[in-house]
C-alpha positions in Angstrom: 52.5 45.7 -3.5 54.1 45.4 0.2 51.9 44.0 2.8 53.2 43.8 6.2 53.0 40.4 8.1 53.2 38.9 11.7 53.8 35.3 12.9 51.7 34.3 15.9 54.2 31.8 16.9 57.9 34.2 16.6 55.9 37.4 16.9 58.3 38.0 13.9 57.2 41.2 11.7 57.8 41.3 8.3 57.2 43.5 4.7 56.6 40.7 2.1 56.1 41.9 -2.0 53.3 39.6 -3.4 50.3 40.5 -5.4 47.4 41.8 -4.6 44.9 38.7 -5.3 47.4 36.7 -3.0 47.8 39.1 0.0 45.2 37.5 2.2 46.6 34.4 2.3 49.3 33.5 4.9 52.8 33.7 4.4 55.8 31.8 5.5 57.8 33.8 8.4 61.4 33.8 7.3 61.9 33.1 11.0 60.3 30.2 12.0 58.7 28.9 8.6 55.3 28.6 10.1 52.9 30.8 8.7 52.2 34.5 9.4 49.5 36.6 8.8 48.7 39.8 6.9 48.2 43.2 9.1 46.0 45.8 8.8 48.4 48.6 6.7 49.1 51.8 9.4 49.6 53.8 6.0 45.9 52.6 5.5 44.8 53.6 8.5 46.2 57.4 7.9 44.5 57.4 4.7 41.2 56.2 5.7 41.2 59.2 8.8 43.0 61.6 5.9 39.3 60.7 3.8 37.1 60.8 6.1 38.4 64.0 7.8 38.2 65.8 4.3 34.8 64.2 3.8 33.5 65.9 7.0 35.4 68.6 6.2 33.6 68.6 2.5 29.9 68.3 4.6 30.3 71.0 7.0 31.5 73.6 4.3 28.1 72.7 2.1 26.0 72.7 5.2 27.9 76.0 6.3 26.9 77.1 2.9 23.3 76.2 2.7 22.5 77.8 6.0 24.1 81.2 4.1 22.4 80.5 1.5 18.9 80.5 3.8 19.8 83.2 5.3 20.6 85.4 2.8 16.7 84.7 1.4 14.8 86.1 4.5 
């Protein structure tokens, strides 16, 4: 998978294509050959708001639903 990185030192950013059990673990900039650690993914970040917005999304429709539901028996 791609991970993106940042060195502390350059401020270089980079993609880097390493496995997953290996992606927390610094890697060399290709700048400045110190090491440069792994950011938090923006496509993550999309995804996570995506899920949780369909998630509330998925609540309020049952709890829209259940009220009905009570309703409809008085």
């Amino acid at each position: 998978m791609f991970y993106d990185y940042q060195c502390p030192d350059c401020g270089h950013k980079f993609e880097k294509n390493i496995p997953i059990t290996k992606a927390s673990e610094p890697q060399k900039c290709p700048k400045c050959d110190k090491y440069a650690y792994k950011l938090l993914s923006h496509k993550f970040n999309i995804a996570a708001r995506n899920w949780r917005n369909s998630d509330e999304l998925k609540i309020s429709r049952r709890y829209n639903r259940e009220t009905e539901d009570a309703n409809v028996d008085k």
